[in-house]
C-alpha positions as CSV (number, residue, x, y, z in Angstrom):
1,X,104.0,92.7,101.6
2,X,106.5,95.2,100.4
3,X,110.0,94.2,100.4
4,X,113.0,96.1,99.8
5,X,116.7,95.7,98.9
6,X,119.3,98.6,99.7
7,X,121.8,98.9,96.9
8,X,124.9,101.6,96.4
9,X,125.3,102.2,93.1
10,X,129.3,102.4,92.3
11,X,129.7,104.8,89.1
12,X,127.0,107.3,90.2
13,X,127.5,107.1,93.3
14,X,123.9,106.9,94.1
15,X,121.0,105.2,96.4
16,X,119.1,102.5,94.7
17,X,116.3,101.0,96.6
18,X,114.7,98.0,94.8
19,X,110.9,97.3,96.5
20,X,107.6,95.5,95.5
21,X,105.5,98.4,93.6
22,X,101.7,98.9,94.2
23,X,98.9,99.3,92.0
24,X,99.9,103.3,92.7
25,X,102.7,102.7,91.1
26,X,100.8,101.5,87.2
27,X,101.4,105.3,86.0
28,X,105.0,105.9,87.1
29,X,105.8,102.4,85.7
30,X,104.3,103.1,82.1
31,X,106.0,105.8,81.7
32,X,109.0,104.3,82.2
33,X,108.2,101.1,80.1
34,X,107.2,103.6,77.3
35,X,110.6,105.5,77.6
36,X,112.9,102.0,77.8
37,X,110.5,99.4,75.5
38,X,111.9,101.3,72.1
39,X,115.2,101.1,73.3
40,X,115.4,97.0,73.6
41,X,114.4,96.7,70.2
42,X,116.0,95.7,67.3
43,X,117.5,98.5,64.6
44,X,114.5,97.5,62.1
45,X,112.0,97.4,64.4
46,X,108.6,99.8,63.2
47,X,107.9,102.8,64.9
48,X,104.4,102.6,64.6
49,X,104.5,98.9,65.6
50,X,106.6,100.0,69.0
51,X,103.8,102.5,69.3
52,X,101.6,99.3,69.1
53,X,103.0,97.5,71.4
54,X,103.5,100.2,74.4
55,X,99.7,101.3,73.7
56,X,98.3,97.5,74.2
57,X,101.0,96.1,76.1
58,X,102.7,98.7,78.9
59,X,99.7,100.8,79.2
60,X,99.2,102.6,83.0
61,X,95.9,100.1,82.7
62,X,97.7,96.9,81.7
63,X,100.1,97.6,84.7
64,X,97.4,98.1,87.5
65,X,96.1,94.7,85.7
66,X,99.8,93.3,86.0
67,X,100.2,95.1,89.2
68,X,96.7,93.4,90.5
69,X,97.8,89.6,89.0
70,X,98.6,86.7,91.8
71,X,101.2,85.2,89.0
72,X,103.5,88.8,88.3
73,X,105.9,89.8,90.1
74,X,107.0,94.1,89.3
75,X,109.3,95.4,91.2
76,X,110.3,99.0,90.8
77,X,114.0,100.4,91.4
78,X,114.1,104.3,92.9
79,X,116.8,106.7,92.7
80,X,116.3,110.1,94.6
81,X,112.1,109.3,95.0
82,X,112.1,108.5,91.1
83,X,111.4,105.3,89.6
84,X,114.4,104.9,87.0
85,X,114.0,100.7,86.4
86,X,111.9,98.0,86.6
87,X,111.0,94.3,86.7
88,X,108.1,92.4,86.0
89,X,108.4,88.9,86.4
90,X,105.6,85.7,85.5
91,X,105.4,83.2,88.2
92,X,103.6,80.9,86.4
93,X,104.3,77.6,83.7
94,X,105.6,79.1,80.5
95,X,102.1,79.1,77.7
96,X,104.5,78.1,74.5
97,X,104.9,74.4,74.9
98,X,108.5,75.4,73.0
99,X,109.3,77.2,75.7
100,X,108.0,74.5,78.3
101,X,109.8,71.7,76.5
102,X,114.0,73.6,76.8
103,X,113.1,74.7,80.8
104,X,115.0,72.4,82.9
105,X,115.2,74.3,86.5
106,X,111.5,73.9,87.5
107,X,109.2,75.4,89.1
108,X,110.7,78.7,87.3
109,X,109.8,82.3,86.9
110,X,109.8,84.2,84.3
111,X,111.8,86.9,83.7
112,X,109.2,88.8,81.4
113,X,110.8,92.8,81.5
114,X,113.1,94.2,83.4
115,X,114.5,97.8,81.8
116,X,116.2,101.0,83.4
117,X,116.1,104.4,81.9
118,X,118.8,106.2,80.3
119,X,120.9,108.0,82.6
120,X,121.1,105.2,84.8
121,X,122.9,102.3,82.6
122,X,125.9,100.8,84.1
123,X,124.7,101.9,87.7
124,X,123.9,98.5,89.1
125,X,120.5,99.4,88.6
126,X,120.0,96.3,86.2
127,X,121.9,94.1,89.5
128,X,119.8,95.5,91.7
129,X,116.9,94.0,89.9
130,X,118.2,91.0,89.2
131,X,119.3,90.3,92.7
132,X,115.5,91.5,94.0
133,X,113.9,88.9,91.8
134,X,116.2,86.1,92.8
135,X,115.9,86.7,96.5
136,X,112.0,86.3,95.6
137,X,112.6,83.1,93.9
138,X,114.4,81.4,96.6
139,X,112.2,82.8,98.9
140,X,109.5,81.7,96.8
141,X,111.0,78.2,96.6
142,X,111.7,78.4,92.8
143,X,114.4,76.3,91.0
144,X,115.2,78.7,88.6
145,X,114.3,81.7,86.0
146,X,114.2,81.8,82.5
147,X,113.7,85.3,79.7
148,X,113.5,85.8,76.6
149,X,116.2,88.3,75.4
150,X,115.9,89.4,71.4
151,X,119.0,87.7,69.3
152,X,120.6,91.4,68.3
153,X,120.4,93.1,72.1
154,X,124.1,92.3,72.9
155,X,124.3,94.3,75.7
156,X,121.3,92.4,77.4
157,X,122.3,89.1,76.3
158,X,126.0,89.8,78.3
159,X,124.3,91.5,81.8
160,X,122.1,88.0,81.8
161,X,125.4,85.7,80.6
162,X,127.2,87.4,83.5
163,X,124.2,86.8,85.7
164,X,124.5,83.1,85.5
165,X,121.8,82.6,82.2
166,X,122.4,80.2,79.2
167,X,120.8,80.1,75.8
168,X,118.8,77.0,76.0
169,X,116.1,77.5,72.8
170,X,114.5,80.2,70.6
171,X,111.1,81.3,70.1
172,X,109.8,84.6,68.2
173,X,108.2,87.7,69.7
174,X,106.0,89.8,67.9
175,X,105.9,93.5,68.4
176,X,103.0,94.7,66.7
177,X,102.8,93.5,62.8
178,X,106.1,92.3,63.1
179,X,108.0,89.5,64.7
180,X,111.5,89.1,66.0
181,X,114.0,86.6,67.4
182,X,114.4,85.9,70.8
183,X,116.8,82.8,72.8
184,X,115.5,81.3,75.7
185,X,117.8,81.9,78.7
186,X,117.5,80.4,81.9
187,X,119.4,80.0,85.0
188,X,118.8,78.5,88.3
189,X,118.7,80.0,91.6
């Protein structure tokens, strides 16, 4: 079942419409995770190891896999018929046993990506998403949502501060032979 959420966009002025996407979607949504992905990582971050990452990781295959998983969660957000953000979210028990032991609001869902493409930062694109996924949550019956957000994003670590999230642990992320920093954030819903 496809659901959507209308929202107006202030600074651009424009339509945002913020809807399950469908394995028809797996293309579209690659492209857009290759386009954003390099832009979340940190200054020292390897090219070739971003190249890594987007090739095993945000793939148009992996997303029909993601798109065809009973645990995720991607929802797309359109601007003029194009998809210019998404969110992909893991409705499952964290794997790291870290991570399982500093999440307090449970059941809990996490927040695994959720990027918007240049051009459309600061549109409420981001708040769009975020206020898709915790409709689905509370709809869902979930206590809460938690993300990893990598230590030297600033910007992202402020849009989830101001959406309610906390730093409530670390863990590390790896990102092809390399592996970075991350806090654990959570919030409930």
């Amino acid at each position: 079942m496809r659901a959507s959420l209308v929202f107006m966009s202030m600074p651009l002025g424009e339509a945002v419409t913020v809807e399950e996407a469908g394995i028809w979607d797996a293309e579209a949504i690659a492209q857009v995770a290759a386009a954003t992905f390099p832009l979340a990582c940190p200054p020292g971050a390897a090219d070739d190891d971003i190249a890594d990452f987007i090739e095993r990781t945000l793939s148009a295959e992996k997303f029909a896999e993601y798109l065809s998983s009973p645990e995720r969660i991607v929802l797309e957000a359109r601007a003029d018929g194009e998809i210019v953000g998404y969110l992909m979210a893991v409705d499952a028990a964290p794997n790291d046993p870290g991570i399982d032991a500093v999440i307090t609001a449970r059941p809990a869902i996490e927040i695994s990506k959720l990027y918007v493409v240049p051009g459309h930062h600061g549109a409420g694109v981001s708040a769009a998403l975020m206020d898709a996924i915790l409709a689905r949550a509370a709809a869902l019956g979930r206590a809460g949502l938690w993300l990893g957000v990598n230590q030297e994003n600033t910007r992202a670590r402020r849009f989830y501060e101001k959406h309610g999230f906390s730093v409530v642990g670390t863990r590390t992320f790896a990102v092809g032979t390399q592996t970075h920093d991350d806090f654990v954030m959570q919030r409930p819903v």
